[in-house]
N, C-alpha and C positions, 0 to 999 in steps of 0.2 A: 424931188425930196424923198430922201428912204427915211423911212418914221421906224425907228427899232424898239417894239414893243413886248419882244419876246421874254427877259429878260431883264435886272437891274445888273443880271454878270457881263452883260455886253457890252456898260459903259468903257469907255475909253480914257486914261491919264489925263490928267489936265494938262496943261504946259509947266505950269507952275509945281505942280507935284512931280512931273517927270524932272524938272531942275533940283527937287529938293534930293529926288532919286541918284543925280548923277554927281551929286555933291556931299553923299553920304559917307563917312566914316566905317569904314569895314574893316572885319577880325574873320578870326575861323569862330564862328559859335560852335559847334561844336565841342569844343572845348570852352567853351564862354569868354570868347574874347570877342566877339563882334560889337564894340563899344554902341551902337545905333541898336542894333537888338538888344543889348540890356537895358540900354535906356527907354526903347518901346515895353518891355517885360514890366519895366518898374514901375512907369508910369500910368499902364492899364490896371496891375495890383492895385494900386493905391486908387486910382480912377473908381475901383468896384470895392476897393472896400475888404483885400482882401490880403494874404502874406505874398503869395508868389502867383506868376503866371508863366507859360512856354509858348512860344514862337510855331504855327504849325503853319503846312502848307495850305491846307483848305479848311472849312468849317466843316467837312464829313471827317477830314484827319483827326481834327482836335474832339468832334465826338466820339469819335473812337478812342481815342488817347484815355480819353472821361470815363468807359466805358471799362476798358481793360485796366482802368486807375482803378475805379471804385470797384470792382467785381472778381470774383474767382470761376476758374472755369466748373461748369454746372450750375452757377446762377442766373437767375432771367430777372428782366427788366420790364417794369410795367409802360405804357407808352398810351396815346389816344392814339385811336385808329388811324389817322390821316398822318401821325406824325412823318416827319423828314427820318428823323434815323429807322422806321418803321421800314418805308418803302421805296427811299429813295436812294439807300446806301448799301447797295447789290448785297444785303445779308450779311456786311461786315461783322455785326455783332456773334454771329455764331462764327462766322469763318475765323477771325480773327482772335477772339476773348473765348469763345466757346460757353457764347452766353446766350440764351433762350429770350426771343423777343416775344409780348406777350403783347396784343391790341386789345384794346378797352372803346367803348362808343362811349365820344362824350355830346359835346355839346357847340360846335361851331369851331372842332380841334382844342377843344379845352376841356381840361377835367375837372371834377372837381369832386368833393369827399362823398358825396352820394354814390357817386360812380364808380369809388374806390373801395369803399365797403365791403369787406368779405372777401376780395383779392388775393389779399397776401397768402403764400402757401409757405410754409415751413416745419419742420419736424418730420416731417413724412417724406420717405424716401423713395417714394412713388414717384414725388415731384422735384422738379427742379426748385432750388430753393431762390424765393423774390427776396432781390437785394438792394434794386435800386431803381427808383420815381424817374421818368426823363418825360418832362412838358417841354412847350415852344412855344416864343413869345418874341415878334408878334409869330401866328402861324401862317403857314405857305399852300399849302393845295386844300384847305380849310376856307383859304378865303382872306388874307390876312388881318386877321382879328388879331385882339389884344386881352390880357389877362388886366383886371380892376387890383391894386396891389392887395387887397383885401383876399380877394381869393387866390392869389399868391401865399400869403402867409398863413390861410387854412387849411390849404391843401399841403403844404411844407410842413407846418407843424402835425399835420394828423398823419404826415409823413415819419419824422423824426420818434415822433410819442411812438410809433410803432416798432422801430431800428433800420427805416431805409433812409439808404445815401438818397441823394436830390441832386438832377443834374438837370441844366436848363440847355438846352439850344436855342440860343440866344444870336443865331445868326443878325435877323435884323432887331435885334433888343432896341436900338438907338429910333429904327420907327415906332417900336413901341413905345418908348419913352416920349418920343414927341407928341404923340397923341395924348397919351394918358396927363403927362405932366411929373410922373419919377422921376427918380435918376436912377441910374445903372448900379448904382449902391445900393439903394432903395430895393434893388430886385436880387441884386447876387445877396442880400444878408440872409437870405431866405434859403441859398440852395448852398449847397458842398461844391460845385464847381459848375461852372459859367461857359459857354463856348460863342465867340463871337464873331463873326464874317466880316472882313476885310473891303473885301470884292465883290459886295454886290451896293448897294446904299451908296455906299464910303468912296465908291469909285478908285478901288486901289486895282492895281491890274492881278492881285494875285493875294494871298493870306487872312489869316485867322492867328488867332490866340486861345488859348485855354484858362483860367485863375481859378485856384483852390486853395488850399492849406499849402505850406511846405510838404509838408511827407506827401500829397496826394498828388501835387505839381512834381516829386521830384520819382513818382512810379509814372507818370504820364510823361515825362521826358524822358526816360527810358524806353516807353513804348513807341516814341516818336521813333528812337532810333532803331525799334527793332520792326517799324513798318517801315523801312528804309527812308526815315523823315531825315535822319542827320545834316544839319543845314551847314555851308561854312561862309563865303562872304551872304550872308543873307544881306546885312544891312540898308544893301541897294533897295529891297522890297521892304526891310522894316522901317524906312524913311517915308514912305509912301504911306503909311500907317499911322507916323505919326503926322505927319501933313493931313491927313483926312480929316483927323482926330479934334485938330486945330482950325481947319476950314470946312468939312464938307458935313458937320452934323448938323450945326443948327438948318442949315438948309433942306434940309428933308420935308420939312412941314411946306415946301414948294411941290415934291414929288405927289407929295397927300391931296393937295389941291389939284394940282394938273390929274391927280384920277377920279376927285371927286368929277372935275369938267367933262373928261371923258365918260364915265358912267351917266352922268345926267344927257350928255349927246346920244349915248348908245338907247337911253331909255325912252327916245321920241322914236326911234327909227323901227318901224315894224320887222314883225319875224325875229325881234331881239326878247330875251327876258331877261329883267335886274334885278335885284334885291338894293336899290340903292342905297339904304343903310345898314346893308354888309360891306361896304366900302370904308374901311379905317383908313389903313393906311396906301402903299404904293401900288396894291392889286387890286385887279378889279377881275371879276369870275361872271361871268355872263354864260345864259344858253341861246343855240336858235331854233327857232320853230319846225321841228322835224318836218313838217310839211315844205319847208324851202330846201331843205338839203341836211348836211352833216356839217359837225363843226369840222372835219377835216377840208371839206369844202370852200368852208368863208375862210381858211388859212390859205389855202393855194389861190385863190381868186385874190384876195387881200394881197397876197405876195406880190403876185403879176400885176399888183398895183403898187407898190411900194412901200406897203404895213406890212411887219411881220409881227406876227403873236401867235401863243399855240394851241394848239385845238388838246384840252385832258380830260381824266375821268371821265370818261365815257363820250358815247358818240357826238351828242348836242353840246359841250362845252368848252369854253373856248377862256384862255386866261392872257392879259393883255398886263403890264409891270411900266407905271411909268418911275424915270431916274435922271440922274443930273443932266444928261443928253435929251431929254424930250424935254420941251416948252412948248408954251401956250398955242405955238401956228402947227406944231409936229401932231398934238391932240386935234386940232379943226381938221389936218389934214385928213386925220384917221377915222375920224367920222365921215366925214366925208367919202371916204372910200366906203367905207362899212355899210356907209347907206346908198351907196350906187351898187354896191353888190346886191346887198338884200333885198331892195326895192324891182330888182331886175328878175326876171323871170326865169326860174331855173333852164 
């Protein structure tokens, strides 16, 4: 049995999503005829609450798209330290927008207005001038936590009362959602543009979305095309999107469990450390006890046993993702192995 832990981008089509896939109605988007992709565009707007949305290939495209929408070149972007567009999107924001990423220490990858306090730089030409808020919700090398809507709309308004845009990477928003009990409206009312991942949660093989205002959807479609996004039959992928959309969210509150199981397996097995309730949603973040090894260690021993998960942020830690593909025997499995490794004598 290979237990694929590494990732919720690993999942695989369903059958039934690949049927809705090969039965889809395509145009050149492009020029907006792809009848399957305007009807995904329309129905994620409306979904969130919002005028317009564009079609992107990944959730790093569509935060870029968000970035070079809302921003001019020489302005910077406030972000939490750990965020995704921070360090995981090879410098996009300067390469691309010519926009200054700025990291802030919040609190578990969440910010909040204490933290923001005194920030903002503007008037002075010394500095790059701060134009735009970018949180994540739930977040990802943080731990995946979630924002309380409450400090959502504090931190957004003490955003706006000041003149910055607000842009959410909203990759896995719909785990957030599950947890908390929002909805996606609930949270885009708060920000200027929304970015949501496709392919990880949602189990689509591939896409993302953007949703903002018209004028600000219709500069981030242009940036699609000038980061060589220009899609033309998409529709085969935007079927799969809305197939997820219709089948695979309520089910996520399955993913949440099967890591809950997993963290509380990991939390008996010596040489492990958990934070069990840091475990919201489909991650779970563990260290090992430097006296048995390196977490690059329990990654290649795990492997040569048929769990994959990766070993990050530094030496001792180790990040494990469960998704529609792992159930209830795929977690015993993985304990199991976790604990004949660590149990075993370096």
């Amino acid at each position: 049995m290979l237990v694929e832990l590494r990732s919720d981008t690993f999942t695989k089509p369903t059958l039934a999503m690949r049927e809705a896939m090969m039965s889809a109605e395509v145009g050149d988007d492009m020029v907006g005829e792809d009848p399957t992709v305007n009807r995904l565009e329309a129905h994620v707007a409306e979904m969130f609450g919002k005028e317009a949305a564009v079609y992107a290939c990944s959730a790093t495209q569509a935060n870029q798209m968000a970035i070079w929408a809302n921003c001019e070149r020489g302005d910077e972007l406030l972000i939490e330290t750990t965020g995704h567009i921070g360090i995981y999107e090879s410098g996009a924001p300067a390469v691309i927008s010519g926009v200054t990423t700025r990291c802030i220490p919040g609190e578990c990858g969440r910010l909040d207005v204490e933290h923001l306090q005194g920030q903002i730089r503007r008037g002075d030409d010394h500095y790059a001038t701060t134009t735009l808020l970018c949180l994540e919700n739930s977040t990802n090398i943080a731990g995946g936590r979630t924002y309380s809507l409450t400090q959502l709309q504090r931190v957004c308004n003490w955003a706006h009362t000041n003149d910055l845009r607000t842009h959410l990477d909203g990759a896995r928003i719909f785990n957030a959602c599950a947890v908390r009990g929002y909805s996606v409206a609930d949270i885009a009312k708060q920000f200027d543009t929304v970015s949501v991942c496709f392919s990880k949660g949602l189990g689509c093989p591939m896409g993302a979305i953007l949703v903002g205002d018209q004028k600000t959807i219709a500069r981030a479609r242009r940036a699609r095309k000038l980061m060589g996004g220009a899609l033309r039959q998409a529709g085969i992928l935007a079927a799969s999107g809305l197939y997820a959309l219709d089948n695979h969210v309520d089910r996520l509150a399955e993913d949440h469990q099967n890591a809950k199981r997993l963290a509380a397996g990991l939390a008996e097995i010596p040489n492990v450390n958990i934070d069990l309730d840091a475990v919201e949603t489909n991650l779970v973040y563990f260290e090992v006890n430097p006296e048995w090894g390196t977490a690059a260690d329990l990654e290649k021993r795990a492997a040569e046993n048929g769990v994959k998960l990766f070993s990050v942020g530094g030496s001792q830690r180790l990040r494990a993702c469960t998704h529609l593909d792992i159930n209830e025997d795929h977690v015993d499995r993985a304990i199991q192995v976790f604990r004949e490794c660590l149990e075993s004598v370096r």
